[in-house]
Structures are given as C-alpha cells and as structure tokens.
N, C-alpha and C positions, 0 to 999 in steps of 0.2 A: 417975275416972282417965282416961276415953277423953277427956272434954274437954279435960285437959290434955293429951296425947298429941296430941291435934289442932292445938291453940292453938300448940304447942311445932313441929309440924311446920312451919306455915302461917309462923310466926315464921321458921325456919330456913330454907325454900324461900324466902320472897323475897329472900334474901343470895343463894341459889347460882341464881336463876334465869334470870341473864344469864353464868351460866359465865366464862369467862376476860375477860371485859371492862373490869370495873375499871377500874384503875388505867392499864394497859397502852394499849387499846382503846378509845376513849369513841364515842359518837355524836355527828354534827356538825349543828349549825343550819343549815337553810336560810335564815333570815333573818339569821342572821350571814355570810354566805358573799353575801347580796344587799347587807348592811351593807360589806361591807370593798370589793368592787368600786365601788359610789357612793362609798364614802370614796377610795379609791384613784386614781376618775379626776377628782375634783371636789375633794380637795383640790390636787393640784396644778394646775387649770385655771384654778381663781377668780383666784389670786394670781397667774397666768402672764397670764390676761388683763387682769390691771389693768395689769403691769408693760407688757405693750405697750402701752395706751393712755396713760400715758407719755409716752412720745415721743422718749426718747432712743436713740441706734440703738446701746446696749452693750445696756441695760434692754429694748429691743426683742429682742433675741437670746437675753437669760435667758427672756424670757416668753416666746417660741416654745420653746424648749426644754421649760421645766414644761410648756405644753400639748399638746409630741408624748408625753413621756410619763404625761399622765394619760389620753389618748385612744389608748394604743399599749398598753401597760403595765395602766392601772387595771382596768380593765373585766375583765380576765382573773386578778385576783387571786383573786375568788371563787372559779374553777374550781383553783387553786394551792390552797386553803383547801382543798378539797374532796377533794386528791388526784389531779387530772385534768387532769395539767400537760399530757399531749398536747392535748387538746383546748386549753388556755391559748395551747401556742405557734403553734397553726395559727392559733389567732385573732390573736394577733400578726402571725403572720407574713403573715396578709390582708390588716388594717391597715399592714404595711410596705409590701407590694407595691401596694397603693392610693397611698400615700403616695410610693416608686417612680418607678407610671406617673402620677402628676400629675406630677413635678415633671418626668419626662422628655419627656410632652407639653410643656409649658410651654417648655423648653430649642427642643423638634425645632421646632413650631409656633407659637411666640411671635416668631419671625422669621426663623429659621435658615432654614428650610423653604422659606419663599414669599417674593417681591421686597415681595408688598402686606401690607405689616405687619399693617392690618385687620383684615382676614381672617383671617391666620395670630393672631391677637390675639384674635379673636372665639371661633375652632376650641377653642383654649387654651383659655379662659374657660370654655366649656362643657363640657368634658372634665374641667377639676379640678373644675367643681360636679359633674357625676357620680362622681366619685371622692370629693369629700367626703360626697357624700351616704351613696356604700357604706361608706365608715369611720365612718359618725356610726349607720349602721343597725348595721354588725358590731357596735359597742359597747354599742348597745342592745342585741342581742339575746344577747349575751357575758352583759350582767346580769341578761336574763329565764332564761338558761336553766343558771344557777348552782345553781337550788334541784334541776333535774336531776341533776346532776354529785352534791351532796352526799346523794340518794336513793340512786343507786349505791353510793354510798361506804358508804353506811349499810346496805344490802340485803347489800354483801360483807362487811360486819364481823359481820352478825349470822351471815350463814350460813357462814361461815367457823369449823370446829371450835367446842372447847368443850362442858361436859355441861349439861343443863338440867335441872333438880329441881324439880317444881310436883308439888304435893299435890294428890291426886283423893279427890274428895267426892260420893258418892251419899244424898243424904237422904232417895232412899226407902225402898233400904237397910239405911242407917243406918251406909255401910260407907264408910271411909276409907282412904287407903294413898299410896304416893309413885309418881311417875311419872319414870323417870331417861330422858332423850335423850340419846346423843352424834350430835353433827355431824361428818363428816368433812371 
C-alpha cells in the first residue's frame, strides 16, 4: 500500500510542481528569442539589398527602407520576445541617433560647412563609417545579449507566487511525505 501511496504522490506532484504556470505563464527559449532577432533583421535586409543593387532609384528607396528597418527594428525583437521592450527601445533608439548623427554630419560636413568640398567630404565619409560601425555593433550585441533578457524573464516567472508540491523521499528511512512551498 505505501508503494502505491508513493507512486500516486510522485504521479501527482509533477502536475502541481510548477504552481500556477500552465497555461497562463510558460517559459521562454533563449534560442527562440536569438531566432526571431536574426530572422527579424536579415529578413528584411537580404531583399532590401538586392532591391538596391537594382538600380532603379524608386527600387533603390524601397531597399534602403527594408534595411533601416531590419538594422533599426530586427535586432531588438528578441528582447520584445523576452518582455524587455525597455531595453528593445533604447537600442533602437541608439541605432536612430547613430543613424541621426550620420546623416547630419553628412548634411553639416559634406559641403555646407567648409568652401573645400574635399575635405568636408573626406570628414563625412569617416564619421558615417564610425557610426555605421556603432549601429552594426549595437545590432550585434542586441542579438547576443537576447538570451539575457529571456533568463530574466524566466527567473521572474518562476519566482513570481504560486504553490509548489514535490514529494520528499528518505530511503533510509524508508519515510515519505509532501513538501508544499508558497512563493509570494
């Protein structure tokens, strides 16, 4: 009779061992959350880069568009996935203001600025590769640090209330019995 008593516990404890989570509450993948950011900035980037190479200047203007927002936008869906849309829109929002000061260096120092085009041509040039380069890192590091965002997410859902019920087993013993937790 104690084995089935036992068996019957063990059966029923792993249903209620994750308390209210279910259906309500799930755990999120980190590798789904690093999935949906690469899909999110590289699908729209492929076809945004082909449509520029191109060559027509309507077709040139759709494909700059798909690739500000697979480069603006994608990268920060995983942390969206994750529930950690602050952190999503500061990164956006670093990628804008990169995106911003390129274009307003380009305007000040592409001629406006200086009589020697050159030079003010030169200044430019090297300013938006720096700024490309901070929006090409932001996005990278938008995607490495997605599986952060859904640990979080995942740390606050477990310790977030709910009862937990796991069965306690001494075989020295020979004694059994339940162990209930609430979380608050």
């Amino acid at each position: 009779m104690k084995d089935i008593v036992l068996v019957l516990l063990m059966f029923f404890s792993s249903f209620l061992s994750y308390g209210y989570e279910g259906e309500a509450i799930k755990l999120k993948s980190s590798s789904t959350a690093v999935k949906y950011s690469v899909g999110a900035t590289l699908l729209p980037v492929v076809p945004g880069l082909f449509l520029i190479t191109m060559g027509h200047d309507y077709v040139d203007l759709g494909g700059f568009l798909l690739c500000l927002s697979g480069f603006f936008v994608g990268p920060s869906v995983g942390h969206f996935y994750a529930g950690n849309s602050e952190r999503a829109m500061a990164s956006i929002g670093l990628r804008s203001a990169c995106l911003f000061a390129g274009g307003l260096s380009t305007l000040l120092l592409g001629g406006f600025m200086y009589s020697d085009n050159d030079v003010g041509a030169a200044i430019s040039s090297l300013a938006i590769i720096a700024l490309g380069v901070g929006i090409l890192w932001s996005a990278a590091y938008d995607i490495r640090t997605c599986p952060r965002s859904v640990e979080k997410y995942n740390e606050s859902v477990r310790d977030y209330g709910g009862f937990h019920l796991t069965p306690e087993i001494d075989v020295k013993d020979k004694s059994y019995g339940l162990s209930l937790v609430y979380k608050f």
